[in-house]
Structures are given as C-alpha cells and as structure tokens.
C-alpha positions as CSV (number, residue, x, y, z in Angstrom):
1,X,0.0,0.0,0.0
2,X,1.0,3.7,-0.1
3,X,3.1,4.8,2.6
4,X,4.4,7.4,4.2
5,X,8.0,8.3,5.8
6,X,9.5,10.7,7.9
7,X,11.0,13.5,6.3
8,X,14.7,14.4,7.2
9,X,14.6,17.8,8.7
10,X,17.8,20.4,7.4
11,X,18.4,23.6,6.9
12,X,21.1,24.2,4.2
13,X,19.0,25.8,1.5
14,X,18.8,29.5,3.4
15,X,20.1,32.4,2.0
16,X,20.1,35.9,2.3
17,X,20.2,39.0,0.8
18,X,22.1,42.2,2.0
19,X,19.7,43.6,3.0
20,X,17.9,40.8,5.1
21,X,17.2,37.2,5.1
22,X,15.2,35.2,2.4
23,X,14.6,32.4,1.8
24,X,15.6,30.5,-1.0
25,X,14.3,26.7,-1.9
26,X,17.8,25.5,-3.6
27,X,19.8,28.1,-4.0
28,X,21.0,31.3,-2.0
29,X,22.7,34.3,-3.0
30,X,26.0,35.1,-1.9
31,X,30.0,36.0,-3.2
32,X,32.1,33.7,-1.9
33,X,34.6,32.7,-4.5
34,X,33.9,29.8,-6.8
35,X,34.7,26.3,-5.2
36,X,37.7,24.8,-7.5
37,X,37.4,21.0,-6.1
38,X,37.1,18.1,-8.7
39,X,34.6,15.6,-7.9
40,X,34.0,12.6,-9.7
41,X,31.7,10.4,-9.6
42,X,32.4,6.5,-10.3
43,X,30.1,3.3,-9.7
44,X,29.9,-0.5,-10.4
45,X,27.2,-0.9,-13.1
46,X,28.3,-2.4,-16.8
47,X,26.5,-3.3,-20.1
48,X,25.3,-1.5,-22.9
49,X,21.6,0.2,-23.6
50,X,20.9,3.3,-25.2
51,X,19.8,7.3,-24.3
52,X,19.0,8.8,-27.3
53,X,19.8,12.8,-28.2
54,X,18.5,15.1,-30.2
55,X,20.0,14.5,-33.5
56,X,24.2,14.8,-34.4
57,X,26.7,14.2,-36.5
58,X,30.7,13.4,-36.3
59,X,33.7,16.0,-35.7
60,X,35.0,17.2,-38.9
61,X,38.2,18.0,-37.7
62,X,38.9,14.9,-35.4
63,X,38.7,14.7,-31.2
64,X,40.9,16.3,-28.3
65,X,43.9,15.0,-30.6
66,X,43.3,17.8,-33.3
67,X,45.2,21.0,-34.4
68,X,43.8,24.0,-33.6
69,X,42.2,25.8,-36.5
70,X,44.7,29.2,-38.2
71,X,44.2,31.7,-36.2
72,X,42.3,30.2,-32.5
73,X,43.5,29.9,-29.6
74,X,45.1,26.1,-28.1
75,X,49.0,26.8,-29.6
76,X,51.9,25.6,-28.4
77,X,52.3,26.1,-24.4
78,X,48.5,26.8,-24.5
79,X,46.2,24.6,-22.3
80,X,44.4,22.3,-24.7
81,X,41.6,22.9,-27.2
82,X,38.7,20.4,-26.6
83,X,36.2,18.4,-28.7
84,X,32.8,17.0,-27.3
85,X,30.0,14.8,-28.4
86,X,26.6,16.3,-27.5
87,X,22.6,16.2,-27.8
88,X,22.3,20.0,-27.8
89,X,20.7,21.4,-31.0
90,X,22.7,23.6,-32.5
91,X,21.9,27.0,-33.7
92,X,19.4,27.7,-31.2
93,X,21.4,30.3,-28.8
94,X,18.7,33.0,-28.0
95,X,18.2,33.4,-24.2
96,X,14.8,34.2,-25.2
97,X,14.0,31.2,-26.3
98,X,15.7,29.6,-23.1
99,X,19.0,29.2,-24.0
100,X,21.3,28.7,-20.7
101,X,17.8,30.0,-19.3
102,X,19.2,27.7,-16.0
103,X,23.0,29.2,-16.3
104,X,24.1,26.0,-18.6
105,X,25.9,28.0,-21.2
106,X,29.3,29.8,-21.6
107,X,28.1,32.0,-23.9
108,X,26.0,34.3,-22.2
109,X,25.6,35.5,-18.2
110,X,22.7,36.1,-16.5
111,X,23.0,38.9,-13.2
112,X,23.4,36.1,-11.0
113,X,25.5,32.5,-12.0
114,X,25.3,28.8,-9.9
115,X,28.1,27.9,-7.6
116,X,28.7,24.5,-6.8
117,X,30.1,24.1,-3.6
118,X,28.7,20.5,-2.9
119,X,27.8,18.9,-5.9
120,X,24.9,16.3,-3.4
121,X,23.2,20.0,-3.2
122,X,21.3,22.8,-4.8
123,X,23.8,25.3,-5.9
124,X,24.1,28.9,-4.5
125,X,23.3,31.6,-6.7
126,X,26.0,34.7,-6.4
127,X,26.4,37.4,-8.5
128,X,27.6,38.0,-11.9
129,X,26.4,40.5,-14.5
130,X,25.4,42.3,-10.8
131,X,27.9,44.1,-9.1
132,X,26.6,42.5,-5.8
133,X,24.1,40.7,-4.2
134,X,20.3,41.9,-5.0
135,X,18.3,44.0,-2.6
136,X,14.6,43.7,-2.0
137,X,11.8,45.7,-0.6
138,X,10.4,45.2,2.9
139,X,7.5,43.6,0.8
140,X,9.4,41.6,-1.6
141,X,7.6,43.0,-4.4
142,X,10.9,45.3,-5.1
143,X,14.1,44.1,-6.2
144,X,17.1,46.1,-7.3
145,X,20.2,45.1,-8.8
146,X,23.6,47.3,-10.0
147,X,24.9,46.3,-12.6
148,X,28.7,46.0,-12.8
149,X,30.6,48.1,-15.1
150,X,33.1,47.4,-17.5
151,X,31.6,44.7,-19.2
152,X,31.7,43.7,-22.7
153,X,29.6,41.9,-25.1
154,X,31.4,39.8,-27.4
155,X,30.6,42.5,-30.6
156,X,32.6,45.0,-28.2
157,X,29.8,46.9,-27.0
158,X,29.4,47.7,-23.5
159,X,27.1,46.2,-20.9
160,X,24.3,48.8,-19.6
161,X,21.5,48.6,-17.2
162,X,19.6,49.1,-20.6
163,X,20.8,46.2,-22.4
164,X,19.6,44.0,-18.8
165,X,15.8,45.6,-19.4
166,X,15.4,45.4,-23.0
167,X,16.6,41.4,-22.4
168,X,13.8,40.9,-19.8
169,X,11.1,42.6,-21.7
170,X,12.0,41.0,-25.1
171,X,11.3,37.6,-23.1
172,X,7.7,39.1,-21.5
173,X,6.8,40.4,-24.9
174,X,4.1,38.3,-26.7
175,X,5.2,38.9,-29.9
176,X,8.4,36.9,-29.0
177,X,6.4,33.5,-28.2
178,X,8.8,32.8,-25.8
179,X,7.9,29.4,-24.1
180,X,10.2,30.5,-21.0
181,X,7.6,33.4,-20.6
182,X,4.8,31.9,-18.2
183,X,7.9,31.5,-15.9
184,X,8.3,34.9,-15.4
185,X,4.5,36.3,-14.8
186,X,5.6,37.7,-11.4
187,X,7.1,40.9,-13.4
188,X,5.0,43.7,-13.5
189,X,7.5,46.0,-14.8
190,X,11.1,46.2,-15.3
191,X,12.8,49.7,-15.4
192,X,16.6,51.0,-15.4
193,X,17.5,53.8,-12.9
194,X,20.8,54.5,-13.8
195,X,23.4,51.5,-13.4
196,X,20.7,49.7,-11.4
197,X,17.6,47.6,-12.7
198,X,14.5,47.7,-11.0
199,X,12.4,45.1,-10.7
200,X,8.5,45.3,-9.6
201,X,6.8,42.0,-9.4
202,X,2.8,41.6,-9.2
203,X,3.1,39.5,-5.8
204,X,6.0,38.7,-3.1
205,X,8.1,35.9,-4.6
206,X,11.7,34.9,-2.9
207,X,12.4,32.8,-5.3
208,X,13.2,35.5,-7.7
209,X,17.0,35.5,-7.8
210,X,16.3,32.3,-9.9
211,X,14.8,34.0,-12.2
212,X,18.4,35.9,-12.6
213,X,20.1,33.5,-14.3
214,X,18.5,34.4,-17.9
215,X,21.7,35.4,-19.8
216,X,21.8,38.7,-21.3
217,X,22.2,40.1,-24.7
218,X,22.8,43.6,-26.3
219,X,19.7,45.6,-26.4
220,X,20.5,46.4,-30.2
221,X,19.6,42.8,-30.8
222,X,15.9,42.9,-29.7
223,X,14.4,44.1,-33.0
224,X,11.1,42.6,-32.1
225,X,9.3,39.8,-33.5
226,X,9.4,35.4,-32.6
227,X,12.4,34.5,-30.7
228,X,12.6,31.6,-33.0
229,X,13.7,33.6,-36.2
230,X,16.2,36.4,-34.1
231,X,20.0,36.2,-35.8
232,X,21.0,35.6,-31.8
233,X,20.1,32.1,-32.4
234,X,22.7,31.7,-34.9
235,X,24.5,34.8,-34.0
236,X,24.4,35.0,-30.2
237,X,26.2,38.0,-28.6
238,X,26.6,37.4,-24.5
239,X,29.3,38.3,-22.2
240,X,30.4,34.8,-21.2
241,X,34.1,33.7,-20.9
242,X,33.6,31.7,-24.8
243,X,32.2,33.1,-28.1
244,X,31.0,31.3,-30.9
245,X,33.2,31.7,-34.2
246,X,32.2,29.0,-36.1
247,X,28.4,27.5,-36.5
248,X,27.8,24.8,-39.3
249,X,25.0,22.2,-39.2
250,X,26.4,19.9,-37.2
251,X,29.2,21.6,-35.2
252,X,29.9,24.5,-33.3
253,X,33.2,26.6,-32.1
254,X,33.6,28.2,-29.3
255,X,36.6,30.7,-28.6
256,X,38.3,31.8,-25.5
257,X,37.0,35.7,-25.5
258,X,40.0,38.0,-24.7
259,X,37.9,41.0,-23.3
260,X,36.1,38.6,-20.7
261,X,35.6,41.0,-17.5
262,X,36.8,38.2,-15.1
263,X,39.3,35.5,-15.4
264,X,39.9,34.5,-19.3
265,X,38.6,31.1,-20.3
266,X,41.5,28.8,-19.6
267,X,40.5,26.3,-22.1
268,X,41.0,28.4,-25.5
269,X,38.2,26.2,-27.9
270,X,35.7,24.3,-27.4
271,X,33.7,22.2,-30.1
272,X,30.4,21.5,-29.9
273,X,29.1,18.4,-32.4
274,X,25.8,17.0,-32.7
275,X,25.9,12.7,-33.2
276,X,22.7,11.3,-33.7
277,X,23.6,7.9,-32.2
278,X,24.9,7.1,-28.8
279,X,27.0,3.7,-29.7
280,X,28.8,6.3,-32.0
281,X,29.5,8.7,-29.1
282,X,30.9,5.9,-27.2
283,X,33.3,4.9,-29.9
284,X,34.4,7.9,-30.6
285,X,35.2,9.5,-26.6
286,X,36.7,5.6,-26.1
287,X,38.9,5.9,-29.4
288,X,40.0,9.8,-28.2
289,X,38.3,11.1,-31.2
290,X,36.2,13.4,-28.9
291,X,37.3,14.7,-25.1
292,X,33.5,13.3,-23.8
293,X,30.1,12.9,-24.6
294,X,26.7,12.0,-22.5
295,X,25.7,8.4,-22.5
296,X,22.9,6.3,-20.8
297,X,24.3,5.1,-17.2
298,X,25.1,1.6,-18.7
299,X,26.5,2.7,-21.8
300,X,28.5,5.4,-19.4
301,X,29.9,2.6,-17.4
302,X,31.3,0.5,-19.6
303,X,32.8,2.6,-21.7
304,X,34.4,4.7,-18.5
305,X,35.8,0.9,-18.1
306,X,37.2,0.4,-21.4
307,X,39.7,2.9,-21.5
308,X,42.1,4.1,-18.8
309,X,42.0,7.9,-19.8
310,X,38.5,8.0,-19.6
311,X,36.5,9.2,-16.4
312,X,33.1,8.8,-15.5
313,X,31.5,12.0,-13.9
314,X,27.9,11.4,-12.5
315,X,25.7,14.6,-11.4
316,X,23.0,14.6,-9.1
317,X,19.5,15.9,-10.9
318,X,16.2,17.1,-10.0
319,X,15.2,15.6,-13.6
320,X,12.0,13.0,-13.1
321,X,10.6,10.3,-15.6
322,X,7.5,9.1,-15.3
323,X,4.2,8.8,-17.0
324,X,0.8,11.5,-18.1
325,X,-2.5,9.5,-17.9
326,X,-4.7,10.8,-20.8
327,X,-7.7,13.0,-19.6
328,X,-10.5,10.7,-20.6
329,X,-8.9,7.8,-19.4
330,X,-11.5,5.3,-17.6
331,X,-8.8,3.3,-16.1
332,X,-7.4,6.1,-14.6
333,X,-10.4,8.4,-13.8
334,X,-10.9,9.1,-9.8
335,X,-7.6,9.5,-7.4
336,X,-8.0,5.9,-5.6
337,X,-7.6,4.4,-9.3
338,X,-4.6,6.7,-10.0
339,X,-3.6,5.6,-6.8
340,X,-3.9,1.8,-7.6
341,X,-1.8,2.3,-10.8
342,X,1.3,3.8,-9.0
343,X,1.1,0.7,-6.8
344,X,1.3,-1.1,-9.6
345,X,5.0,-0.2,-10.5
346,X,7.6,-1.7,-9.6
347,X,10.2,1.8,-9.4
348,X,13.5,0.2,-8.1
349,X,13.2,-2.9,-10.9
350,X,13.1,-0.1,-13.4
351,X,16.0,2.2,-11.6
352,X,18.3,-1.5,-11.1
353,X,16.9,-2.5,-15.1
354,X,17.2,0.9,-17.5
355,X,19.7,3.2,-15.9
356,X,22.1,0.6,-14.1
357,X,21.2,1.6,-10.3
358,X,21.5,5.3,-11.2
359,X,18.1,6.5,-10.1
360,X,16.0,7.3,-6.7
361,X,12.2,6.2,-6.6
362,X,10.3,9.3,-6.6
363,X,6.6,9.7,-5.7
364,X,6.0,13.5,-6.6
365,X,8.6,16.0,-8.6
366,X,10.2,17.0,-5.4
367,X,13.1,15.3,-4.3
368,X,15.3,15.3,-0.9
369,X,17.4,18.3,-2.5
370,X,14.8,20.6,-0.9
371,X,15.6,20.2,2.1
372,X,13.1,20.9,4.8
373,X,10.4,21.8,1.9
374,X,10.2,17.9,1.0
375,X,8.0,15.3,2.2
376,X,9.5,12.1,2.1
377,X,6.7,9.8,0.2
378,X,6.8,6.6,-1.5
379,X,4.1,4.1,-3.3
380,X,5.1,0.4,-1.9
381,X,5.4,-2.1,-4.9
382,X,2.1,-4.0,-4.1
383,X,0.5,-5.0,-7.3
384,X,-1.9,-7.3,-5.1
385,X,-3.4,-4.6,-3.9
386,X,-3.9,-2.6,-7.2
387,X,-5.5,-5.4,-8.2
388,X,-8.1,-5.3,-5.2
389,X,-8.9,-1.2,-5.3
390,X,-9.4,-2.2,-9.4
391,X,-11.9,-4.9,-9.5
392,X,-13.4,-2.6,-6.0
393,X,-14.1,-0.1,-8.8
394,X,-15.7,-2.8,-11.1
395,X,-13.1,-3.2,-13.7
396,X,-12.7,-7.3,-13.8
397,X,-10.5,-9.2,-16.1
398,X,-11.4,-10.9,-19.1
399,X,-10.4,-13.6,-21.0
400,X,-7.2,-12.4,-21.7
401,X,-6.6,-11.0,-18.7
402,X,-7.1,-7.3,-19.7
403,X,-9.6,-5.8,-17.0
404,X,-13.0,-4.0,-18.8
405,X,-16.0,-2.1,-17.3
406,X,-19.0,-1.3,-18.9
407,X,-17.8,-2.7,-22.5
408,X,-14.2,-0.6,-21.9
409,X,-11.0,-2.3,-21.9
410,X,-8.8,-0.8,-19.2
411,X,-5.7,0.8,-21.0
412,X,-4.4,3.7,-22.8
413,X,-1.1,4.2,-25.6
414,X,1.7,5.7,-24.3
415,X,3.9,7.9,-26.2
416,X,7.7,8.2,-26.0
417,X,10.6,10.0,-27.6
418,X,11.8,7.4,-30.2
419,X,15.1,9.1,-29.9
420,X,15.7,8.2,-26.3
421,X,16.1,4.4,-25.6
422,X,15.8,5.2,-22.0
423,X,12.5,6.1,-22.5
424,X,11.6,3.7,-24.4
425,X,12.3,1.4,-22.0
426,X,10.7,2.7,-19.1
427,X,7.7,3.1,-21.0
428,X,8.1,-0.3,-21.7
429,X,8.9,-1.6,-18.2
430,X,5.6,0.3,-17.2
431,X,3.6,-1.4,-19.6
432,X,4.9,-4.8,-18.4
433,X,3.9,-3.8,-14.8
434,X,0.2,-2.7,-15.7
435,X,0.0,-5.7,-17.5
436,X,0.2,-7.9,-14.0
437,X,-2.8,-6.1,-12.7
438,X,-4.8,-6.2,-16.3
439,X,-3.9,-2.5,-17.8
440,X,-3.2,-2.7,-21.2
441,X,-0.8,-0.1,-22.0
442,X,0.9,0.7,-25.3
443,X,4.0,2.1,-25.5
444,X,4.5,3.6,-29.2
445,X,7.2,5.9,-30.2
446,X,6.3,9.4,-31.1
447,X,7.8,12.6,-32.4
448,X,7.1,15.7,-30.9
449,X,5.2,17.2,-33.4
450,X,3.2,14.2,-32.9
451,X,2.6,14.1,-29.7
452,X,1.1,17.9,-29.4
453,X,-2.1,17.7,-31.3
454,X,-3.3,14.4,-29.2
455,X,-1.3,15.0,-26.2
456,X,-4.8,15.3,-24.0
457,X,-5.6,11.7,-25.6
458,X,-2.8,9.6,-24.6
459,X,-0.2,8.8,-22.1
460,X,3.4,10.3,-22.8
461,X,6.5,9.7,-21.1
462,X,7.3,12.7,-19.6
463,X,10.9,14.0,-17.8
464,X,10.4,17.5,-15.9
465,X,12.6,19.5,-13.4
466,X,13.7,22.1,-16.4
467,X,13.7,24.8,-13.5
468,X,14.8,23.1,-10.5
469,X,16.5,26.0,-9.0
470,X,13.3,27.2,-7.3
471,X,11.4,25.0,-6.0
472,X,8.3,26.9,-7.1
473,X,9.2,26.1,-10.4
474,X,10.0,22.1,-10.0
475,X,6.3,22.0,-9.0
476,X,4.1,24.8,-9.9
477,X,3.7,23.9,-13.8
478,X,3.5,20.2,-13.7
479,X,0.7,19.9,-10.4
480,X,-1.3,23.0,-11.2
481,X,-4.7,22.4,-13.6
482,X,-3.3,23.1,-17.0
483,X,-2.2,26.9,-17.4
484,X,-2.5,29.8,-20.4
485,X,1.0,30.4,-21.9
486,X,2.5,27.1,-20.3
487,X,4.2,24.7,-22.7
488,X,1.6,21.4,-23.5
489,X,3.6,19.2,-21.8
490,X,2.8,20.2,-18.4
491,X,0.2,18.2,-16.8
492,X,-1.0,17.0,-20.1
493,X,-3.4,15.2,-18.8
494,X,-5.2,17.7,-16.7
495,X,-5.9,15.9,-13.6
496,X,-5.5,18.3,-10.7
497,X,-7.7,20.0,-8.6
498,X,-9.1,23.5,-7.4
499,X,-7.4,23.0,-3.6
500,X,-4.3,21.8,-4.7
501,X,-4.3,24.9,-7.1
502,X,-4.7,27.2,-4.2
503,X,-2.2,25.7,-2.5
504,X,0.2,26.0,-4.5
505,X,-0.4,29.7,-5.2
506,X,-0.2,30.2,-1.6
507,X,3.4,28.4,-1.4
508,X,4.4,30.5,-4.0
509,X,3.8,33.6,-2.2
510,X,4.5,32.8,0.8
511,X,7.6,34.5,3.1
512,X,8.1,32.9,6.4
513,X,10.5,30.2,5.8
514,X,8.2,27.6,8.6
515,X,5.0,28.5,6.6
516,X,6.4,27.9,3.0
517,X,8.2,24.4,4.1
518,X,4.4,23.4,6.0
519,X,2.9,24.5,2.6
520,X,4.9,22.7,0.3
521,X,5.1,19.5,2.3
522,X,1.2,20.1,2.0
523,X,1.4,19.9,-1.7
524,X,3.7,16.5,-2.0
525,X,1.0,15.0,0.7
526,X,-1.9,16.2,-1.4
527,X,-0.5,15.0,-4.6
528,X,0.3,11.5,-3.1
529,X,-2.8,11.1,-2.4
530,X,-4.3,12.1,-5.8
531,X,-1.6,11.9,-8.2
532,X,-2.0,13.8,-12.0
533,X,0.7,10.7,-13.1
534,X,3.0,8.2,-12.1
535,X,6.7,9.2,-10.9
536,X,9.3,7.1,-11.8
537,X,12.3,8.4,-10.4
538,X,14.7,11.0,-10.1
539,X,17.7,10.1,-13.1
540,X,21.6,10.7,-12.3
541,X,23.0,12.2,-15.6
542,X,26.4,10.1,-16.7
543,X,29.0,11.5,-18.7
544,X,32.4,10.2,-20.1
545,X,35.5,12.4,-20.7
546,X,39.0,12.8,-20.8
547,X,39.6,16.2,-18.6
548,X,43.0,16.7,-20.0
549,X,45.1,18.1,-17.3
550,X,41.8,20.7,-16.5
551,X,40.6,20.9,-13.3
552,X,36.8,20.6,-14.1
553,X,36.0,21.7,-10.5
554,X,32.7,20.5,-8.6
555,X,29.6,18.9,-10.5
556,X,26.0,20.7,-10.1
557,X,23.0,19.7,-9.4
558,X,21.2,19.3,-13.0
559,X,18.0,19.9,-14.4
560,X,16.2,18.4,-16.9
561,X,18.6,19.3,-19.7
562,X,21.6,17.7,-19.9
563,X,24.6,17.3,-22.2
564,X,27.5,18.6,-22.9
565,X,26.7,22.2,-21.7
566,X,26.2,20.6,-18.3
567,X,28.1,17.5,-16.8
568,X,31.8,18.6,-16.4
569,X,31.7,21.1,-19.0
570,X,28.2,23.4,-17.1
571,X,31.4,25.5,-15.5
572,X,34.1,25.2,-18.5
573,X,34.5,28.7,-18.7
574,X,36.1,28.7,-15.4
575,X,38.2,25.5,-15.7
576,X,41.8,26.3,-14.7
C-alpha cells in the first residue's frame, strides 16, 4: 500500500540578501569565490543500452587529438583545445528562447551564475552581470540590482542597465512567443534607474533571484518579433568567458574571448558536435576522437571501463521520468484508481533494469534536495493490492486477462521519444507492470510534433525538473490544472484540482521560511494522495570524458537538460 516516511529535517537551503534574510528553496545568493574542487563520480554498473539525443553528426576535424584551426587559440604552451559529443541542437542560442535560461551556457551570463560548492546539493546563486548581491523591498515585491561596469559583449559593445531591461522585456513580450515566458509572470514592470535595474513583481516571490540566471544580450539585438527567427540564435552575442566563431549544421566553435571581465577562459576552444547515435558517441570518446560525450548510465559505465584515460562523472539531478495519464482515461479516472496504478509499478526494478542503479524512486517531482520543503513519500510495490482497489471499482479481467467495465477495456497508448532508448524502456517496463494487474498499456514511439495535437488523448512519457533551481518552479507547472501560456507538456493530462491549485499559489507567495516548508510539504502530501501521473524516479545524468590536465571543479545539481553544456563542462568557462 501507499506509505508514508518521515521527512529528514535540514536547513542548508537559506540564503540571504544584503539587506535581510530570504529564503531560498535551492539556491542562496551570496560572493564567496567559486569552489575549485574536482569531484568525480564512479560506480559499479556495466553493459550497454541506449539514451537517445537530439540528433548529431561526427567532428569534422577529429577529437581532443586535433590541431587548432589558423588563427584560434590552443597553440603551443596553450592549455588544450577540446572536442565534445553532444545532444544540444545547434543553432538555437537565443536566451529568449531559453538558451542557458538555468546558467548552462558559456556564452551568455545572467546577473546572478550557480556555484557548486557540494555537488549532493542545490547550488548557491552569487552574483555575476550584478555588481553584488540583489536587494529587495520590505515587501518583496521590489528588487534592485547594479549592474557591474566594465563589461563587454562579445561584438565589443558595453554592458548597460539598458541592455539587462530590453533582455527581460524581449522575453515578457508576446510577440516573442517565448515558451520561458509563463515563468516569469511575477514581473509587472522592469525599469533602469541609472546602473541599477528595478524590478517590480505583481506579488512577493523569494524565489526570484532564480529568475536571474537568464543570460543577457545587447539591447540592439531585440528588434522585435518570434524569438525563434532572431539572428541571436545563430548569432548570439553574451558576455560569457567563450564566443562562438564557427556554426555549421552539425558543429559549433567556441573561442576563449579575450575582453572577458573576469578571469579568461583557460580552455582556448571548445567544439560543440551533434551525433545522432549514442553507440557512436561511445566509440568515438573511447577511441580519443572526442574529449566526452553524455551516455545512458550503462553505456557510461562501460565505456568509462574500457579505457584508462576516460573518467566517468555522474551529477545529481532534479530531472523525473515518469508517466501523463490521458484525460479521458476510464482506467485512470478518480484518485484511488490513480492511486492503484502507482502501486502497480515496480520503481527500483526499473532504476536496477534501464539506468544501471543510477536512479532514486520518486513519488512527486520533489526530491530530498529541498531540504526541509520535501515530504518524504513513497508508493510500496504492491500489485496485489492494485488489483483489489481495481476490480473494487468494477473493472474485472477478461479472457485475456485485460480488466473491462462497462464494455471498456482498461488501458491507454503511451507515447515516447523514439530518440531516447531510455525512454523507451521505461515506458516499456511500465507497460509490463500494468499488464500484472490487467492495464493494457501501449507504448509507441512518437515525435514531438506528434505528440502535441493528441497529447490530451494519450499517455506520454514525460521528464520534468527544467527549473529546479526554485522549488516553485519544480512544481508549480507540472501539479497546477493546465495553465494559459504554459508549454503542453505540463500536466498534459489535466488531472488536478481547485485546492491543490490554491495551494500551490499560496506556497508561491509565501515569506516565512516555517510556513512555506508546512505549505509545500502540504502539496507533495496532497499530490500523493491524488496523483496527475505516475513518478518514476529522479535520473543521475552520466558522462564520459578525458579532462585533459583541467581541473573541471565541482559537479551541479542538474536539471532536466543535460549534455555537454552541463556534466563537467556546465562550468568550462572557469576551468583552470
């Protein structure tokens, strides 16, 4: 049956402000120097499956082994010039769009930047494109934040106050159709008064410094219009420690950039390639064609195992799987059959099975990384008793053992990325399960595009935690009743509920630290008991490299996204 256990009880996530103490769910501000350790992460797990990415090709010019190009940096005496394998798609660099949107990029900066100082935890937040920490009103409606001077964009323009506004209102502006928007409806209005930038939000929020990390671009470069056709996405201009130099369909090049206002990029390039298939991406980081590469935890193993120059690093995520039921779904339709289903599931079979042991059983999208804010919840494997609250609610097996009611055979088709093998084999793990208790679920693979128009009338298999920096954000689009402006795949099924809605616009606001932990502990309890899906797990993201004499310093807690502009390289700009 559903149980529930104690909640561990810390502290670690507070933070504060100069001005007084906030709180923060997962990341504080502060500007301490940045924590140079290298961690590591190794574990016992071989064999080969398969993650998929989102479509790439080979290096044209070779791996970590290569020349530098005429005329870029990585010459004699240099550190070395590095070449990875990863999903990102290419050509897609606005910030608008949500580019580095969570600080995973070294092209742009945001006015605050992570810091890893203990890669099991949130990061801290500290500043960056701010001169110093943020101040906010005695109502939290009111933050301010200078903006340091002397910085340069990589087209040699300086960095204003201005340029941080027109970034900020480019992303609010409908006319950009920026799916990052709905994240920011807080802002009412955002203003420049002098070298400081004033921001007025439409209700208290303290997670707002998250909401700092959006990397900033030249105001000349807001022209108006979709994000999706603006020349930064091929063209981006930022102020991070790399700049792009080179951008062809399948590879991008990224240069140290000289006028950088902190420490210069110790690495001098870094190329970017897009491989399509993840057997190809092993080969090549095992055969020192490419420095590293993502892989599936299995696939990560063994080929960290296969080569003594390779290392495997393994990061700590707030990134869930797990399954949408369709709205209409009979088999799914009241909270004590939702219920049933989760029982159903077998979650450590599929963590030990798919992803090698790399995995935690999750029950809601919040896991222990928040601290006193979680709720420590888990669904028992008991398919015995799925079975019982099933046939309770009239659905009996037939023939074949698939349960129907009232002429309805109890099931659903489940969609999943046909690019990601690990999905595809959780979703078909999850079908097996259902099966035992007479669910008949269909796992088919799906494109996108193909999911969106039906995406009410099926089950997909889903990964969230895109914003996990706020713990506001890890739950209030995925729990909430479906939202205006929110991207389709958050609680695509609709199941939810007018109190649960309230609550979690209550947590949001809320400013006592006591309060806002009671709340959101109040949300994991209430979803337990009526869940909009099934949680899998929280993932561990696996990556294989050859650091090359770099100290990579700390891991970071990930989000959703992950590839090469996380893993080792989410900090490269500040390798030494």
């Amino acid at each position: 049956m559903a149980t529930r256990r104690s909640p561990p009880r810390t502290s670690r996530w507070r933070a504060h402000t100069a001005s007084d103490h906030l709180l923060r769910y997962g990341a504080r501000v502060t500007s301490r120097p940045v924590s140079r350790r290298s961690v590591l992460t190794a574990s016992a797990a071989a064999a080969a499956t398969a993650l998929a990415g989102c479509g790439l090709s080979t290096p044209s010019g070779g791996g970590g082994t290569s020349g530098a190009p005429s005329g870029s940096g990585g010459g004699e005496g240099d550190h070395p010039a590095l070449v990875v394998a990863g999903t990102e798609e290419l050509g897609a660099f606005n910030p608008i769009s949500g580019h580095g949107e969570q600080g995973g990029t070294a092209l742009y900066e945001g006015l605050l930047r992570l810091r890893s100082d203990d890669p099991e935890a949130l990061p801290t937040l500290e500043p960056a494109l701010a001169a110093e920490e943020p101040t906010v009103s005695k109502d939290q409606r009111t933050w301010r934040v200078p903006v340091r001077q002397g910085v340069r964009f990589h087209d040699g323009s300086e960095l204003t106050a201005q340029d941080v506004v027109a970034t900020y209102r480019a992303l609010l502006d409908p006319e950009s159709g920026s799916e990052a928007a709905w994240a920011y409806d807080m802002v009412r209005t955002v203003e420049a008064e002098g070298d400081e930038v004033v921001f007025h939000l439409e209700y208290p929020y303290v997670d707002f410094p998250s909401r700092m990390l959006l990397g900033i671009a030249p105001k000349a470069k807001f022209t108006g219009g979709p994000a999706t056709e603006s020349p930064l996405n091929r063209e981006p201009v930022g102020t991070g420690p790399l700049r792009l130099v080179s951008l062809k369909p399948h590879e991008a090049t990224l240069e140290r950039f000289e006028d950088y206002w902190g420490e210069p990029s110790a690495v001098p390039r870094l190329t970017i390639t897009t491989v399509l298939d993840e057997g190809t991406r092993a080969q090549q980081v095992r055969a020192g064609e490419v420095d590293g590469t993502v892989l599936p935890p299995k696939l990560a193993q063994a080929t960290a195992d296969a080569a003594d120059h390779l290392q495997l690093a393994v990061a700590k995520t707030a990134d869930w799987r797990g399954v949408s039921f369709p709205e209409k779904a009979a088999v799914a339709a009241t909270p004590e059959l939702r219920v049933a289903l989760n029982l159903a599931v077998d979650r450590q079979a599929m963590i030990d099975a798919v992803l090698g042991g790399r995995g935690t059983p999750a029950a809601t999208p919040v896991s222990a990384v928040y601290g006193d804010a979680y709720e420590d919840l888990a669904y028992e494997h008991d398919p015995e008793k799925a079975k019982q609250v099933l046939e309770e609610a009239g659905w009996a097996p037939g023939e074949d053992g698939i349960r129907t009611k009232d002429g309805e055979r109890a099931g659903f088709t489940l969609a999943y990325d046909p690019k990601d093998s690990v999905r595809r084999d959780l979703a078909v793990a999850f079908a097996e399960d259902l099966k035992k208790v007479g669910v008949e679920v269909t796992p088919k693979g799906m494109t996108w595009d193909e999911i969106e128009p039906v995406y009410r009338e099926i089950g997909i298999l889903l990964g969230g935690g895109d914003k996990p920096y706020s713990i506001d954000s890890q739950v209030f689009g995925q729990l909430h009743t479906p939202m205006k402006g929110a991207a389709f795949f958050y609680n695509p099924g609709g199941q939810g509920s007018d109190e649960l809605d309230a609550l979690l616009e209550k947590a949001r606001r809320a400013t006592d630290e006591t309060e806002r932990n009671r709340l959101y502990r109040d949300v994991q309890k209430k979803t337990f008991e009526d869940p909009n899906g099934v949680y899998f797990m929280f993932l561990e993201h696996t990556y294989v490299h050859d650091p090359r004499g770099y100290d990579t310093g700390n891991l970071v807690v990930e989000p959703h996204a992950h590839g090469v502009s996380w893993g080792p390289w989410w900090n490269v700009g500040q390798w030494t």
